[in-house]
C-alpha positions as CSV (number, residue, x, y, z in Angstrom):
1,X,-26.2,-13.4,-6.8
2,X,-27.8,-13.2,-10.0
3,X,-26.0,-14.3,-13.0
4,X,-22.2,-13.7,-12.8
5,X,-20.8,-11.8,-15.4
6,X,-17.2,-10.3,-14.2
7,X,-14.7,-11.3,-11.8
8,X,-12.5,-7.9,-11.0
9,X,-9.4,-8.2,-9.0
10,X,-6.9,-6.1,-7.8
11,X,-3.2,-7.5,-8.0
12,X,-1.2,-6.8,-5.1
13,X,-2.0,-8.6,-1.9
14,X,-4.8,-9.7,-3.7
15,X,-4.3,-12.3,-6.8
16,X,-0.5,-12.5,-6.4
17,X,1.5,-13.5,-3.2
18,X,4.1,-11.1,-1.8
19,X,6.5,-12.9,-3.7
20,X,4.4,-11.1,-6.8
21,X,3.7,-14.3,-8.1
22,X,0.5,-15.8,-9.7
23,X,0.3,-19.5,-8.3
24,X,-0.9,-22.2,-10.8
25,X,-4.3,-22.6,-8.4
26,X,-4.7,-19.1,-9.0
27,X,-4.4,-19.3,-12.8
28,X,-6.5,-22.6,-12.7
29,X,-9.1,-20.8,-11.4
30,X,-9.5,-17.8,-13.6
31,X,-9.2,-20.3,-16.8
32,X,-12.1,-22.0,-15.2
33,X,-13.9,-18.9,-15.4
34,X,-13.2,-17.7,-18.1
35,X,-13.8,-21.5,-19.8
36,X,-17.8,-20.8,-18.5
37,X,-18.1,-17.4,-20.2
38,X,-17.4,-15.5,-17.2
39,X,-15.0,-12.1,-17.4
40,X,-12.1,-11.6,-16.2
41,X,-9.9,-8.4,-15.1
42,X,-7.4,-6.6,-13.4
43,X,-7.7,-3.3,-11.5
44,X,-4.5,-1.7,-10.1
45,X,-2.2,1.7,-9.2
46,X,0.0,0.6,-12.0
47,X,0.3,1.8,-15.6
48,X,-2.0,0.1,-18.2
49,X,0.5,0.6,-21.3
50,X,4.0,0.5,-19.2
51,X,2.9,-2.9,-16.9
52,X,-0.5,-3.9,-16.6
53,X,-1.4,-4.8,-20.3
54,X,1.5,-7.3,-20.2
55,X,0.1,-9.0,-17.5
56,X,-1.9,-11.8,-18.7
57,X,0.8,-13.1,-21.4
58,X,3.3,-13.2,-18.5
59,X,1.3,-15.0,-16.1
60,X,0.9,-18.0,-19.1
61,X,-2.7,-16.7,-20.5
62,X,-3.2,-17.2,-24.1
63,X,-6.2,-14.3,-24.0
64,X,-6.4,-10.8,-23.0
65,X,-8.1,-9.8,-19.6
66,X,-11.4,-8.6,-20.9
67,X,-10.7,-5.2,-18.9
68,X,-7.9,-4.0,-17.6
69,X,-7.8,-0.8,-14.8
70,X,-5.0,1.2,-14.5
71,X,-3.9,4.3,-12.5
72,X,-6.4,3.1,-9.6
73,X,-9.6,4.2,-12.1
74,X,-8.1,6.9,-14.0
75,X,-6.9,4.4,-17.0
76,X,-9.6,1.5,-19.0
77,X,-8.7,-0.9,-21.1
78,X,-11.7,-2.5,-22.5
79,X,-10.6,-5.3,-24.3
80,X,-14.2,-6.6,-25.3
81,X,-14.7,-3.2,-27.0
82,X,-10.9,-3.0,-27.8
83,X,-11.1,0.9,-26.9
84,X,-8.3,2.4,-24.5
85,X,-10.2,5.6,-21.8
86,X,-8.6,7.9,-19.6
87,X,-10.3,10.0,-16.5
88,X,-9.4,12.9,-13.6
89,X,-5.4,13.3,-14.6
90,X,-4.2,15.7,-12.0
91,X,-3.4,18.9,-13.7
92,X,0.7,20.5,-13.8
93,X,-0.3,22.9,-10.9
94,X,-1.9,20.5,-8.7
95,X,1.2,18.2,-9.0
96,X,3.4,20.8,-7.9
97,X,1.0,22.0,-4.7
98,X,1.3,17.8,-3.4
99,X,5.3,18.0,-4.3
100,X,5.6,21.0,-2.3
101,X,3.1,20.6,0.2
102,X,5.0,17.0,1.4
103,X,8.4,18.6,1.0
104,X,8.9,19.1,4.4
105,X,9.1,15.2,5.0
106,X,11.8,14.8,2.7
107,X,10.7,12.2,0.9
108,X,10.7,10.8,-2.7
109,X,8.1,11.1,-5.0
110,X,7.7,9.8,-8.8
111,X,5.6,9.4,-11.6
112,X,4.5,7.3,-14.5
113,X,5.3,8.8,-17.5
114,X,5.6,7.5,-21.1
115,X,8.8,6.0,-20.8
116,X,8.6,4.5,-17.5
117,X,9.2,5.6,-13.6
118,X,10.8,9.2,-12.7
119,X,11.6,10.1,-9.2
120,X,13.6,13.0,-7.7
121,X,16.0,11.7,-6.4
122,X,18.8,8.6,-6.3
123,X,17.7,6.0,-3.1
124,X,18.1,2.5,-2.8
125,X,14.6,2.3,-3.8
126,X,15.0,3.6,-7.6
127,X,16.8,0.8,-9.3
128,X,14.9,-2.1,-7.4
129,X,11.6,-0.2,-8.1
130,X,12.2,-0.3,-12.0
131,X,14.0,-4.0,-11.8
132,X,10.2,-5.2,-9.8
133,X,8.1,-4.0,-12.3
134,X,10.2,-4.3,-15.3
135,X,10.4,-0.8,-16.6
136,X,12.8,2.0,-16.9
137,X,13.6,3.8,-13.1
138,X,15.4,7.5,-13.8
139,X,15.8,10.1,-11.6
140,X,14.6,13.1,-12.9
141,X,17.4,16.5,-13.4
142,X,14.3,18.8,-11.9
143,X,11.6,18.2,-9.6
144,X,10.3,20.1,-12.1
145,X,10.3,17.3,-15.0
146,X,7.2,15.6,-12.8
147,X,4.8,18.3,-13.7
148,X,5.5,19.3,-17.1
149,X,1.9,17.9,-18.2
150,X,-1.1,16.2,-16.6
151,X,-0.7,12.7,-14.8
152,X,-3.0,10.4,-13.5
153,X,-0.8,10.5,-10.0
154,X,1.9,10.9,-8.0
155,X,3.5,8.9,-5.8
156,X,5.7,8.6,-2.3
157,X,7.5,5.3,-1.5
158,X,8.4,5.3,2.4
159,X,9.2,2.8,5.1
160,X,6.2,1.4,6.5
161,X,6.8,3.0,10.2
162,X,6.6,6.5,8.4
163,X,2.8,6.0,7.1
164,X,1.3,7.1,10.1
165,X,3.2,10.4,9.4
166,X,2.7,11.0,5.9
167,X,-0.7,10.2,5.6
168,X,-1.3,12.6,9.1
169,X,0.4,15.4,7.1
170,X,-1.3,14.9,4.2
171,X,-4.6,15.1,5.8
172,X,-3.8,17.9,7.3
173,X,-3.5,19.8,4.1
174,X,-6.8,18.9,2.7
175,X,-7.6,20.4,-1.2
176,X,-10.3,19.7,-3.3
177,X,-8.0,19.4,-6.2
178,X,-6.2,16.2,-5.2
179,X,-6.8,13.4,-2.6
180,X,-4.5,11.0,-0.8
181,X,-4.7,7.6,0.2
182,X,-2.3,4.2,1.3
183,X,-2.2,1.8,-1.5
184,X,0.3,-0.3,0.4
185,X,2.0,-0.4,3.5
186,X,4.6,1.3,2.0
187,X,2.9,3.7,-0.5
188,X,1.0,7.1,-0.5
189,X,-0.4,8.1,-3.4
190,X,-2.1,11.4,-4.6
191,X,-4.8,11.3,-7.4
192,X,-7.8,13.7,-8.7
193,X,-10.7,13.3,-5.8
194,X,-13.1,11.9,-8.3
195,X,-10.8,9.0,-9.3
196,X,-11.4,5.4,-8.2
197,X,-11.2,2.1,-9.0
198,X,-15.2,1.8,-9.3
199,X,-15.7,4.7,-11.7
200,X,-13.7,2.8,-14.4
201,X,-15.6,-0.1,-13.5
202,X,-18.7,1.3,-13.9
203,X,-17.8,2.8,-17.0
204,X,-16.8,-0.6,-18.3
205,X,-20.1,-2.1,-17.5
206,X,-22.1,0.7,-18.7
207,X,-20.5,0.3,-22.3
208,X,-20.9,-3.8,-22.1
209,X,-24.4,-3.7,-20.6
210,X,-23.2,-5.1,-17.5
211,X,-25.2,-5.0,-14.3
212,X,-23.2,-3.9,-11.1
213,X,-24.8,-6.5,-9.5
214,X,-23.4,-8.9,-11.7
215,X,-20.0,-8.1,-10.7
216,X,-17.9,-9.8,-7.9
217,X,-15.1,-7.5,-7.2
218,X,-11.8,-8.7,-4.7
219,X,-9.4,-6.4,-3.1
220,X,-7.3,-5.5,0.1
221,X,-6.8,-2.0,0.4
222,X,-8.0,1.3,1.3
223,X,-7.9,2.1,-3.2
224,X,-10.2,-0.7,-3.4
225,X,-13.0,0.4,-1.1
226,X,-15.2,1.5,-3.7
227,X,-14.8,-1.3,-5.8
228,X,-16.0,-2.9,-3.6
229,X,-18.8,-1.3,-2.3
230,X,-20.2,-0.7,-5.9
231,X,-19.4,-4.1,-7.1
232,X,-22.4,-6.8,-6.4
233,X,-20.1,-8.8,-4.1
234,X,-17.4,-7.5,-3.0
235,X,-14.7,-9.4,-1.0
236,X,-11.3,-8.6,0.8
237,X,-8.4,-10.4,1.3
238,X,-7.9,-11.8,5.0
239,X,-4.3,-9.6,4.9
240,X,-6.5,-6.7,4.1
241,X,-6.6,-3.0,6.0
242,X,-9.1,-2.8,8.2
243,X,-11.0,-0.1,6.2
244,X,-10.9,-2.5,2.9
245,X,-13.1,-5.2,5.0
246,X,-15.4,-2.6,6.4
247,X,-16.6,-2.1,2.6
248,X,-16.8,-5.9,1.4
249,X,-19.8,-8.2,1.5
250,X,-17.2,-11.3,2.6
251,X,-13.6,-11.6,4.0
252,X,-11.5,-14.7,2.5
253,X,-10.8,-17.5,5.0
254,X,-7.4,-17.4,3.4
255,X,-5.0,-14.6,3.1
256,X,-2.9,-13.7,-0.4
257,X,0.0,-16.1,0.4
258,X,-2.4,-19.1,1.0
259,X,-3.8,-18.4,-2.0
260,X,-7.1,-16.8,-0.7
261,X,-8.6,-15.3,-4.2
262,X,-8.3,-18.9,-5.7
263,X,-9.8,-20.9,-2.6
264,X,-12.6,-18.1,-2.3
265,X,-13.3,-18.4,-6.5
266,X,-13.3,-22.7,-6.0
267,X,-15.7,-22.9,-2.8
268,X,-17.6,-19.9,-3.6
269,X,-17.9,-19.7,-6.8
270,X,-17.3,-22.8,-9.0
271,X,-18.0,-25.6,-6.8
272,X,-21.8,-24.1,-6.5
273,X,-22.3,-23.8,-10.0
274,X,-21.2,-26.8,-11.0
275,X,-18.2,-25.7,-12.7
């Protein structure tokens, strides 16, 4: 690889363990990185005002992530420009065609909004949900309340053995308005068709003359493929979906609970250059 410019990382199953935490090898790493000029970011389903941008202060960084994708690639943060960009928000009728199309599986869906997460119904998921990620879970009085205005996505959280099912539905009632893909074993998510995690990326490097091929890019699910297909290398987590590999130059020896981003980053990365 040419010169290295941005490391881009997805969180879940990824940087963190499934204990969602950020080891101190993992932080150790990105410092060192960051310490030799390299950038740093963050690319995730997850909110960019509500979660993500809190990130880096709560992981013990004394800097801002130099970019910061939210939404799976509908939200930017470019902290190196300091300007905020949103893309593809699904519109109020196209939210209301997914929530009544996957009726029939009784499930529940919810939505980012301004304040925080808002589902349709009261499970045992709701309160955990907002407790996890540290941000106000309500159930909404309507179904109707999750498509009074555009949203980036919408979102069913399911056991894992009813995946199979959902996703089989939900290809089944194909749309050019809206797509649907697994973000984790346990999540389907519905977003515009255009939206990915690579189109914010590219946007990013675009505006800070960034080549994509100085971009390494790491991941482990199906929301990541074309991250990292369009970064310059792109790598998946050993406890990645099968699909996620299938698009990534390398596959970590390690998987996200042996810390496999921050051994990858060391032997790959530093060690060769010196750093």
């Amino acid at each position: 690889m040419e010169q290295l410019r941005l490391v881009i990382c997805d969180i879940d199953g990824t940087l963190i363990t499934s204990k969602r935490e950020l080891t101190p090898k993992t932080k150790e790493v990105i410092e060192r990185l960051h310490a030799h000029g390299v950038l740093f970011g963050i690319a995730s389903g997850r909110s960019v005002h509500l979660m993500l941008s809190k990130n880096s202060r709560k992981w013990g960084f004394d800097w801002d992530f130099d970019v910061i994708i939210g939404m799976n690639g509908s939200e930017l943060q470019d902290n190196v420009q300091h300007k905020r960009f949103d893309y593809y928000a699904l519109s109020e009728e196209s939210i209301r065609e997914i929530l009544e199309m996957m009726a029939p599986l009784n499930m529940n869906p919810f939505i980012y909004d301004e304040v925080g997460m808002l589902y349709v119904k009261d499970d045992e998921t709701v309160i955990p949900s907002g407790i996890r990620n540290n941000i106000p879970a309500r159930v909404a009085a309507d179904i109707s309340e999750l498509y009074q205005a555009p949203n980036a996505k919408v979102m069913f959280r399911m056991k894992a053995e009813r995946m199979e099912e959902a996703l089989s539905h939900a290809n089944a009632h194909p749309s050019d308005k809206y797509q649907a893909f697994k973000t984790q074993a346990v999540m389907l998510e519905f977003a515009d068709p255009r939206v990915n995690k690579a189109v914010a990326l590219k946007e990013f490097c675009r505006m800070n003359n960034i080549e994509l091929s100085q971009v390494i890019a790491f991941g482990d699910m199906s929301n990541d493929n074309e991250m990292l297909k369009e970064a310059g290398w792109g790598v998946c987590l050993l406890n990645g979906s099968e699909d996620a590999k299938a698009h990534a130059d390398d596959i970590t020896e390690k998987d996200n609970d042996e810390e496999g981003f921050a051994y990858y980053v060391e032997e790959k990365i530093l060690k060769p250059r010196g750093w």
